[in-house]
Structure formats: structure tokens, C-alpha cells
N, C-alpha and C positions, 0 to 999 in steps of 0.2 A: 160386566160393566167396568170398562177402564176410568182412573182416575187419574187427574194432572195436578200435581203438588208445586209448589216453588218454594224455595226457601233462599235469602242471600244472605250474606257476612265474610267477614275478614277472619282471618285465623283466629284474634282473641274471642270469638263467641262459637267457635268448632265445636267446643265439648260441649252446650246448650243447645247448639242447633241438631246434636247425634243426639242428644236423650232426649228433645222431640220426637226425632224422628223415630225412636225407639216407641216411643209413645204410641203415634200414629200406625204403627208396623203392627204390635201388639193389637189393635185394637178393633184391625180394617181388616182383616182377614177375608173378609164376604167376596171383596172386589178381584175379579177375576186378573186385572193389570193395574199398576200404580207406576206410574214412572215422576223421578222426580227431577224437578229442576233446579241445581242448585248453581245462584248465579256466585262464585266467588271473586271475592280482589285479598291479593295477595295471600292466598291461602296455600301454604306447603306441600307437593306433593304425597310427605308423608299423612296430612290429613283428608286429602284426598284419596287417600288408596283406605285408610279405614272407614270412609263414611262409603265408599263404592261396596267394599267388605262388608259392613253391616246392611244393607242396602240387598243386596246381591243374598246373601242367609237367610233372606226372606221370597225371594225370587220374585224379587221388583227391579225396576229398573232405574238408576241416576245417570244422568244427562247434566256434565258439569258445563256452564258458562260463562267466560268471562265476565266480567265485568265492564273489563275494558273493552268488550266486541260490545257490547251492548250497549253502553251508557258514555260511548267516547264524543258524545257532545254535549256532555251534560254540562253547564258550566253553573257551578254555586261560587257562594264566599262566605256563608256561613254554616255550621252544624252545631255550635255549641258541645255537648255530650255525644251527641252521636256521630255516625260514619257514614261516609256516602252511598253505602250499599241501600240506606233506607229509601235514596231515590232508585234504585233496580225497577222496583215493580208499575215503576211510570212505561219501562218498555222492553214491557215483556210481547207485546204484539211483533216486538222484532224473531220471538220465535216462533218460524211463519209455520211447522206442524200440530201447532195446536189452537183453538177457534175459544179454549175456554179452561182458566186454573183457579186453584186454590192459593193462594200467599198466607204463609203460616208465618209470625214471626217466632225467632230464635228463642223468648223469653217463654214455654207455653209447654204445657204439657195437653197432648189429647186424649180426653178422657173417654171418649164412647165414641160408635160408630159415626163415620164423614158422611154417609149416607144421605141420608134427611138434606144436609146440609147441600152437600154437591146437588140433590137432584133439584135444588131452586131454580125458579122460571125467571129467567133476566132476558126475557126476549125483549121488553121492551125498555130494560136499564141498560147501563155499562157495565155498572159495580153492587157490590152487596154486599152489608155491613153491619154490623152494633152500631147503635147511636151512642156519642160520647156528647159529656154536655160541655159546651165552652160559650162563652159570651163574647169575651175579648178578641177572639179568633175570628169571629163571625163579623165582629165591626172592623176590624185592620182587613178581613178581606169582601167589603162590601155587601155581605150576605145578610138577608132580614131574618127576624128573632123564627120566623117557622122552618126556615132553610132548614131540611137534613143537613144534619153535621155526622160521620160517622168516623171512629177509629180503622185508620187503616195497617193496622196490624194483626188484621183475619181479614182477608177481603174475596170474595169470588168476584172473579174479572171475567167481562164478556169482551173477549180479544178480537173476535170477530166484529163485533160492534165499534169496538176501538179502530179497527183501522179501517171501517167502513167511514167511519165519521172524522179521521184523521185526528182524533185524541189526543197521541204523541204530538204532533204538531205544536197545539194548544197547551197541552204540558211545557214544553220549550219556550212558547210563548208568554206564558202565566210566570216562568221562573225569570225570566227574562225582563217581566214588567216589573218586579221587586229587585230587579238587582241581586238577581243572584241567592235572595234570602229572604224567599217568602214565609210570610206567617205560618206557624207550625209544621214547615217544610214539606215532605211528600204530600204528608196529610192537608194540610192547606191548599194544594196544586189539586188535587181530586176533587178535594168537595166543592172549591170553588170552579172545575172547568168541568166538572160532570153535575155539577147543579138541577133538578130536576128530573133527572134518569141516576137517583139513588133508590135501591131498595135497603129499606131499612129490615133486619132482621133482630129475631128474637136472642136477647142477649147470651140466650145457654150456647149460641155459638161460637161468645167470646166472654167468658165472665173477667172481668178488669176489676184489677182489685178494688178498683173506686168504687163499684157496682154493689162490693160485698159490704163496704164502707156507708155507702149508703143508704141501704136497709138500714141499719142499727143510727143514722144521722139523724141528730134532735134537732138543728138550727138549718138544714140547709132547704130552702123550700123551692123545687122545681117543677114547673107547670110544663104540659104538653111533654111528659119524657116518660119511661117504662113506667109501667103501677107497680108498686111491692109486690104484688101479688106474681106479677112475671117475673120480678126480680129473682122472688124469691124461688119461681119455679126453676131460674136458673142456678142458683146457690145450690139446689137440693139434688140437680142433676145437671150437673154443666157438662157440655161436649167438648168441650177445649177451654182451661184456666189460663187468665193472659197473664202473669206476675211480673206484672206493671207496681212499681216499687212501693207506691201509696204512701198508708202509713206503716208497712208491712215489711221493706227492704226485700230483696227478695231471697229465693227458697237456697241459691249457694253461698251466701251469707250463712255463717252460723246465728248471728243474729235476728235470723228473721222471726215475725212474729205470722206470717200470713196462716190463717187455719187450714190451708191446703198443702201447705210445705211438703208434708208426707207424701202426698202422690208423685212431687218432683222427685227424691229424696230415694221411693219407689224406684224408678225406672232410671233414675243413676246407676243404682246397685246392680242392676240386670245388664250396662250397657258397657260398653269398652272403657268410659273412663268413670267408671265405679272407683277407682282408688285418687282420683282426684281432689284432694284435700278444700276442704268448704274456706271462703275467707272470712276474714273477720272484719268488713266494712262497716262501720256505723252510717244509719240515717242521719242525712245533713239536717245540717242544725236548725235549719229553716221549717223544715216538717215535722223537726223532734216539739218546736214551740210552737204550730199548729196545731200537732196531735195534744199535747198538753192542756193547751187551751179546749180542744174541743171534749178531751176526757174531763173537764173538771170545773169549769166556767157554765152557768145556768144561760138557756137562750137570750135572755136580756141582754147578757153582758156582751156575748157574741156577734148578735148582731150591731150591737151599737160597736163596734170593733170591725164590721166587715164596711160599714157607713165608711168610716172614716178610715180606712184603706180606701174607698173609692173617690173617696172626696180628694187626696192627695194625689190621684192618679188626674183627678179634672184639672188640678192645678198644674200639676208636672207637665201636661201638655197642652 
């Protein structure tokens, strides 16, 4: 069984996307071919010949990509935090040898076999996904409260599908109707232009630290989304941890608090940039007074405190 991978980024997330992929390599052994796709923009030759190196010690294959062959019509104006590589995987059907991939993002380690995961049935989807909850996302891009909404930062893409139904197009178009800066960016352009050909998957595909946050959440009440029961089936054996920064910062932070840090932490040590000294970022101060509030404030108070956040949002606009 061969497997198709992709991964993109820019030089500063090199040493996160190789102890992924350390991760994955470790893990996948069963599969007879893996070849990977890695789209980069500006990424130095010298990082390219150790991630082909590591890559190659495993006897798989990487297949690097521009960026710029790929996404040279991409046209945005905003990213906030992030870089434009996170729109890549809107046009990956531009690489015409393969009908079907995996998008792993950079922040993740893989914990268990892709197996399960890869042989999912997306004959009659595009894409396939964890459900992420957002409200705000969902009314700036016109979607009703049942619309799947799902994180696209683990996605299995049906490429053939994509360019049977001219997707890319529509992605160009969707970015294009906002001006450059649609709501929640890549993610926002999928959910809204693949709208009813989502498969939603079970979250041990992509445990997000919100996921782990939310099991243990006393005030936050969501209707129609995983049950703890799956939740927690994903906690106890996750196949890929997303560290997604939550209230958790994440695992190359010395300061991080995420309960899985150790597994990242793991497969540093085992990979080429094992000696890469951990930063010392704090959580911004906006989450530090979140997480506060929610460690230590009784549901009452909370809730009459998310009211009137929303109430100031109806007025502001």
C-alpha cells in the first residue's frame, strides 16, 4: 500500500515539520511506499537536503515543491500570525501524479498508525476532517449553525474529485470574494466552497488541544459536536496530536503546559534537530486572562461574562 503525504512551510517551521515527519516514519512502517510532498517557499537548500536525508534513511520518498510553481496565483492581503504556505493545500490537485493525499500540518506529532486513517471512503466527499467548533466563522462565511465546519490542519483530500469539479477555481474565486482575506483563511475557503461533500472524522485523527480542553470545560456548552465519550476515546489513543497552542503554548516552548509535550519532546531527541534549544515564549496575555478565568471563576460568573462579550460584538457592528 503506498501512501501520499504533504506537508508545506517556510524555513522558520523546518525543524517542526522534520520531527513530524520523524514521527510519521517511526510509526508507518507497514506501508509498503510513502512518498512525501513537501511544498516549500523559501526554504534553504541546506534544509532541503536534511529533510530529503531523513526522508531517504527510511526508504521513502520526498518530492519537494515550490511554492511558487504551485500557488503563483494565489493573491491574499491578509495572514495575521501566519504564512502563505497555509493556503498550499488549496492546490495540490496541481500535482497531477497523485488522485488522493494526506496534509499533515507542521505543529503535530503522529502517534499511531495512518492506516485506518488513509483507507477512508471519500468517494462521494472532497475532503475529510475533525470538526472544529466556531460560530463567528460560520456567520462571516454565510454557513448555517449544522454546516460541518472542520480544521484543516489534517485533511485527506480527494484530488481527483477536486479537479473533476474544478475546486481550485472556486477556491480562487471564494478568496477573491473577500478580498484577499477570507474568514479563517485556507480553512474558511474549504469549508465554505466544499460545503456538503465534508466527511467529518473521528477526532483521534487530529486531537487539537481545544479537544483536550474541552473534556475537562465546566462552562462551555456545545450541541451537535463529538460526545466525551469519543472525545475522550481520542485523548486515550490519539493517532496524530495537533499542538494547536490553546491554553497549552506549545511543546518547543519550554513553557508549555500541554499533557502531551513528551511525545513532541520524544521524537526531537531521536531527529536531526535534537540539539535545538526549546524557546522561552509566554502565552499571550489574552489567553493567560481566559485560562484564569476559566481555572478559577464558578459557571455563573462565566457565563454572564461570555453574554456580554457578545453583546459588545452586536454593538460594534
Amino acid at each position: 500500500m503506498k501512501l501520499n503525504i504533504a506537508y508545506s512551510c517556510d524555513e522558520a517551521y523546518i525543524s517542526h515539520t522534520g520531527i513530524s515527519i520523524v514521527s510519521l516514519l517511526e510509526n508507518n512502517k507497514e506501508f509498503e511506499e510513502i512518498d512525501f510532498y513537501f511544498v516549500a517557499k523559501d526554504v534553504s537548500q541546506k534544509s532541503l537536503d536534511l529533510l530529503k536525508k531523513l526522508v531517504n534513511s527510511y526508504g521513502r520518498n520526498l518530492i519537494v515543491v515550490s511554492f511558487y510553481d504551485i500557488c503563483g496565483d494565489l493573491k491574499i492581503k491578509a495572514l495575521g500570525r501566519h504564512i502563505e504556505t497555509v493556503y498550499a493545500k488549496l492546490f495540490f490537485a496541481r500535482i497531477k501524479e497523485i488522485d488522493k493525499v494526506l496534509y499533515i500540518d507542521s505543529d503535530t506529532i503522529i502517534n499511531d498508525s495512518l492506516k485506518e486513517f488513509w483507507e477512508t471512503d471519500l468517494t462521494n466527499d472532497l475532503i475529510g476532517g475533525v470538526e472544529t467548533y466556531t460560530v463567528d466563522a460560520k456567520k462571516l462565511l454565510n454557513l448555517s449553525k449544522s454546516d460541518k465546519f472542520i480544521n484543516d490542519g489534517v485533511a485527506l483530500i480527494n484530488l481527483k474529485e477536486f479537479r473533476k469539479q474544478n475546486i481550485e477555481t472556486k477556491f480562487i474565486e471564494c478568496i477573491a470574494e473577500y478580498n484577499g482575506n477570507p474568514p479563517v483563511l485556507s480553512e474558511g475557503v474549504i469549508n465554505k466552497v466544499c460545503k456538503g461533500k465534508i466527511k467529518v472524522l473521528h477526532p483521534k485523527f487530529n486531537l487539537m488541544s481545544g479537544l483536550i480542553t474541552y473534556k475537562k470545560n465546566r462552562f462551555l456548552n456545545i450541541t451537535n459536536y463529538y460526545s466525551k465519550t469519543v472525545i475522550k476515546e481520542a485523548i486515550d489513543k490519539p493517532v496524530i496530536i495537533h499542538y494547536l497552542s490553546a491554553f497549552y503554548n506549545r511543546p518547543w516552548d519550554k513553557n508549555c503546559t500541554h499533557p502531551m509535550k513528551e511525545k513532541y519532546l520524544y521524537y526531537k531527541s531521536i531527529s536531526y534537530w535534537k540539539d535545538e534549544p526549546l524557546q522561552s515564549k509566554k502565552m499571550i496575555f489574552r489567553l493567560r486572562v481566559i485560562k484564569f478565568l476559566y481555572d478559577y471563576f464558578p459557571n455563573i460568573i462565566l457565563d454572564f461574562i461570555r453574554f456580554i462579550i457578545k453583546k459588545k460584538r452586536i454593538f460594534k457592528y
